[in-house]
Each structure stands twice: as structure tokens, then as C-alpha cells.
MARDRENVO-407377 format. One line per field, with one value per residue: y, x, z of N, C-alpha, C, CB in turn; chain. Coordinates in nm, 2 decimals, always signed. Last residue first. Glycine has a CB too. Layout:
N
nv	[Y;...] .
nu	[X;...] .
nw	[Z;...] .
cav	[Y;...] .
cau	[X;...] .
caw	[Z;...] .
cv	[Y;...] .
cu	[X;...] .
cw	[Z;...] .
cbv	[Y;...] .
cbu	[X;...] .
cbw	[Z;...] .
c	[A;...] .
***
This chain:
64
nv	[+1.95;+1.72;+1.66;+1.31;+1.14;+1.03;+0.91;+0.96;+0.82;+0.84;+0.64;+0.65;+0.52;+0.63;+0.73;+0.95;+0.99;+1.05;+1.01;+1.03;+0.96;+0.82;+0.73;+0.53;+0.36;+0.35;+0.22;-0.07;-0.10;-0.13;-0.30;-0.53;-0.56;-0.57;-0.84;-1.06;-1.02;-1.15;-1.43;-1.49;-1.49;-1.71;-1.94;-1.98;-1.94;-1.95;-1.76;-1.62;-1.34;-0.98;-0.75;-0.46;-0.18;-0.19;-0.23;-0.04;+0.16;+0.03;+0.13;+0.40;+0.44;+0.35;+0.52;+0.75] .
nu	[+0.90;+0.64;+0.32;+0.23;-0.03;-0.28;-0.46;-0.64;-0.90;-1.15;-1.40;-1.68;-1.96;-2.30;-2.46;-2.43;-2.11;-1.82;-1.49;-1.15;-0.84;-0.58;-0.26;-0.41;-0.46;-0.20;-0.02;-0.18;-0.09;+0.19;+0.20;+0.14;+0.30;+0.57;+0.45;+0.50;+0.75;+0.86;+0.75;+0.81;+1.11;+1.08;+0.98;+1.26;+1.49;+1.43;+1.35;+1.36;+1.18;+1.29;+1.15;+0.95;+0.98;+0.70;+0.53;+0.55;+0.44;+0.17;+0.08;+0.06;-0.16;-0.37;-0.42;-0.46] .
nw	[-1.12;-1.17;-1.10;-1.10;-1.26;-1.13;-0.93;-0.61;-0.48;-0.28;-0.15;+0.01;+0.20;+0.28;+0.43;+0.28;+0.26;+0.34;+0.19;+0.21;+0.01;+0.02;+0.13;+0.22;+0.00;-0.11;+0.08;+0.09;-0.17;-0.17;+0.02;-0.12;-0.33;-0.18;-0.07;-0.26;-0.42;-0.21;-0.21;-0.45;-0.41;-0.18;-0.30;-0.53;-0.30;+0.02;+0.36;+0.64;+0.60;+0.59;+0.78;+0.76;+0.64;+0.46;+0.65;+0.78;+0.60;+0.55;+0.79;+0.84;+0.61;+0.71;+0.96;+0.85] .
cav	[+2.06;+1.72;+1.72;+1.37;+1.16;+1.07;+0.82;+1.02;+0.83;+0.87;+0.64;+0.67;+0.52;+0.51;+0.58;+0.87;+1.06;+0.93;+1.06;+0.94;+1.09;+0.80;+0.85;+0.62;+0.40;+0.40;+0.33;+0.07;-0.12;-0.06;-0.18;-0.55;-0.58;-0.49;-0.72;-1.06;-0.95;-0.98;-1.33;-1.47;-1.40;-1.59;-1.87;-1.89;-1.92;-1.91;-1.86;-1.71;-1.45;-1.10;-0.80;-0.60;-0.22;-0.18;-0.32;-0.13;+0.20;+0.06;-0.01;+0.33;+0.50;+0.26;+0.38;+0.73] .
cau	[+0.97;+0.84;+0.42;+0.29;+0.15;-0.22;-0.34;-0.54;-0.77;-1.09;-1.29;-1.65;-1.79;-2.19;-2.42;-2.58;-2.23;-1.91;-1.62;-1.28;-0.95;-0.72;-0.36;-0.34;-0.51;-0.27;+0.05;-0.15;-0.22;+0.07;+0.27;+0.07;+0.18;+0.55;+0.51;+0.35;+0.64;+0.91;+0.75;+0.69;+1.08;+1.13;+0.94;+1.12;+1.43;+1.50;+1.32;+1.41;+1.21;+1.27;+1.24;+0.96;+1.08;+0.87;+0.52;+0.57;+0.55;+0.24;+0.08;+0.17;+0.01;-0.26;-0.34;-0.34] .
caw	[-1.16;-1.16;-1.23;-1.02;-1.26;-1.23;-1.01;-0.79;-0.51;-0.39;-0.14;-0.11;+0.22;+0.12;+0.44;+0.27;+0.16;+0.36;+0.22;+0.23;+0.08;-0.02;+0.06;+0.34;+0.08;-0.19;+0.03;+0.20;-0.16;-0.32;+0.04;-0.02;-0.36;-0.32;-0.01;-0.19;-0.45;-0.26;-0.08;-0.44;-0.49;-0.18;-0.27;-0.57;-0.44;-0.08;+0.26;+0.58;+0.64;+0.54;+0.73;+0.79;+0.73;+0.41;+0.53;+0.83;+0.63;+0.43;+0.78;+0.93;+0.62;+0.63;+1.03;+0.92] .
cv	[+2.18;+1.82;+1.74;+1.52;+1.29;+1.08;+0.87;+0.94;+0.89;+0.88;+0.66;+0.69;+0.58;+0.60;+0.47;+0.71;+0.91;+1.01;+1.00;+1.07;+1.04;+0.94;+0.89;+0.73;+0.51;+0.46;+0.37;+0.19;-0.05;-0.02;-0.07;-0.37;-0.46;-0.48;-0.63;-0.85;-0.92;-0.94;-1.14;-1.36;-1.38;-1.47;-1.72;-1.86;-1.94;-1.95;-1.80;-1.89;-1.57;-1.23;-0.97;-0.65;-0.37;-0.20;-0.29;-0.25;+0.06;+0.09;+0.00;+0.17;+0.42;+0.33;+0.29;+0.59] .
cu	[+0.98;+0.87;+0.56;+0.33;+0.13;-0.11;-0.28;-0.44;-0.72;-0.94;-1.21;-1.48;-1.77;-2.04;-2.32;-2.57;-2.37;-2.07;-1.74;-1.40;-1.13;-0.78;-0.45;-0.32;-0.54;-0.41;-0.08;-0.14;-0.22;-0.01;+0.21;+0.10;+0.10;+0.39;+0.49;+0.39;+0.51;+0.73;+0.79;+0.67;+0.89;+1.09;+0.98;+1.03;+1.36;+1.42;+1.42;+1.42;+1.30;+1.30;+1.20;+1.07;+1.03;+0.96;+0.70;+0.58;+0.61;+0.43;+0.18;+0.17;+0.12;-0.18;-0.30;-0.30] .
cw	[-1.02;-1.20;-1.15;-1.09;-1.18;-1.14;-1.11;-0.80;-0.64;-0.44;-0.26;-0.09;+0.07;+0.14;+0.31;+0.31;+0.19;+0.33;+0.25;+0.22;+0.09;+0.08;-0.03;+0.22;+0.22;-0.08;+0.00;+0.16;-0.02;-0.24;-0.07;+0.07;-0.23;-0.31;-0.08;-0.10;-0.42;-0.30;-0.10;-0.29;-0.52;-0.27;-0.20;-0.48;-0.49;-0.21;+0.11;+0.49;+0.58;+0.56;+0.64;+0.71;+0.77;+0.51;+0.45;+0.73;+0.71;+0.48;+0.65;+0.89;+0.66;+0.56;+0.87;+0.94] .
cbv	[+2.12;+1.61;+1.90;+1.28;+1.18;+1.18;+0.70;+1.20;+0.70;+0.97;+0.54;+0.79;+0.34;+0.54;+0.53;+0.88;+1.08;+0.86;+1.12;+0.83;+1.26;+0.62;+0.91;+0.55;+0.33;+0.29;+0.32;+0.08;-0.29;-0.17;-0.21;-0.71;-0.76;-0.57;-0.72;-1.28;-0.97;-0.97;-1.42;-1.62;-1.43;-1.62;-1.94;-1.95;-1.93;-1.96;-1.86;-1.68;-1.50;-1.09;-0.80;-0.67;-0.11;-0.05;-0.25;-0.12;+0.34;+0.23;-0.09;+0.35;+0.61;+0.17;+0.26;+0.80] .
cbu	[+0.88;+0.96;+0.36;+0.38;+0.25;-0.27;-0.38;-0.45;-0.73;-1.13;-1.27;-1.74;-1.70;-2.29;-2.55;-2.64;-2.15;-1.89;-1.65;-1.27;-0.95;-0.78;-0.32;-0.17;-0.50;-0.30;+0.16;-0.03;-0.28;-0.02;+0.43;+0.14;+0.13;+0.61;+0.64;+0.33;+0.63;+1.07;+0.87;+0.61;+1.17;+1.23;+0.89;+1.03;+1.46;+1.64;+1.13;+1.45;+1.10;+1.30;+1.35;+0.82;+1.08;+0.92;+0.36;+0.49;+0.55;+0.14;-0.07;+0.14;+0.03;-0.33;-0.49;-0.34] .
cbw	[-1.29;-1.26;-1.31;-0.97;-1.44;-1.32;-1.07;-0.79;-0.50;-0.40;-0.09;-0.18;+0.27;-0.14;+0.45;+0.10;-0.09;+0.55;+0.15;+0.40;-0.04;+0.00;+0.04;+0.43;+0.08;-0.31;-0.07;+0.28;-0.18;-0.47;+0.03;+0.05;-0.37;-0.48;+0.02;-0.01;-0.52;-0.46;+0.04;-0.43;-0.62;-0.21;-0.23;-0.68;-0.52;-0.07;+0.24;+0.64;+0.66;+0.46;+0.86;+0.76;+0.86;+0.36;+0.43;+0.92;+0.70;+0.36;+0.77;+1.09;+0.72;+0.53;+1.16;+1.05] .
c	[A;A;A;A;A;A;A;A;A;A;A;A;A;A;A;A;A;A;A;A;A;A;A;A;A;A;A;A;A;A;A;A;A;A;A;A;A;A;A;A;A;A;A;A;A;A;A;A;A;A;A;A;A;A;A;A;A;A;A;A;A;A;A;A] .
***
């Protein structure tokens, strides 16, 4: 839950005021940084023998 709500906070932060290129490093430090919540928050944990295991699906989605 908590890198759900970080992932979702990661998109409503606004943007400081900076301009061209660090700017477009600041998009993509975000983009990056919202991947990487998003993916976690929905990761399915298990904890097997003292070893965290953290599974994620990266296949495609099916659309229909």
C-alpha cells in the first residue's frame, strides 16, 4: 500500500521552478521514480526462510 500512495504522490507533485534542460531531467527523474512505485505497489511479496521475494508481471495486459 504505502508504494501505491507514493507512486500516486509522485504524479500530483507539482513542478519546481526550473527551465530547460534541467527541467526536462526533472520530468524524467519523476517518470522514473513513479515506474518504480507503480511497480512495487503492485509487487506481491513473500517471505520464504527469511528471504523477501518480490514478484512482479510484466507481461501485456489482454485488451478486450
Amino acid at each position: 500500500m504505502r508504494f501505491r500512495e507514493r507512486a500516486e504522490a509522485v504524479k500530483r507533485r507539482g513542478l519546481p521552478p526550473v527551465e530547460g534542460p534541467e527541467r526536462q531531467l526533472f520530468l524524467e527523474a519523476a517518470k522514473i521514480d513513479f515506474q518504480d512505485y507503480a511497480m512495487l505497489g503492485d509487487a506481491t511479496a513473500t517471505l520464504e526462510d527469511g528471504i523477501l521475494r518480490l514478484e512482479i508481471d510484466l507481461r501485456p495486459r489482454d485488451v478486450g
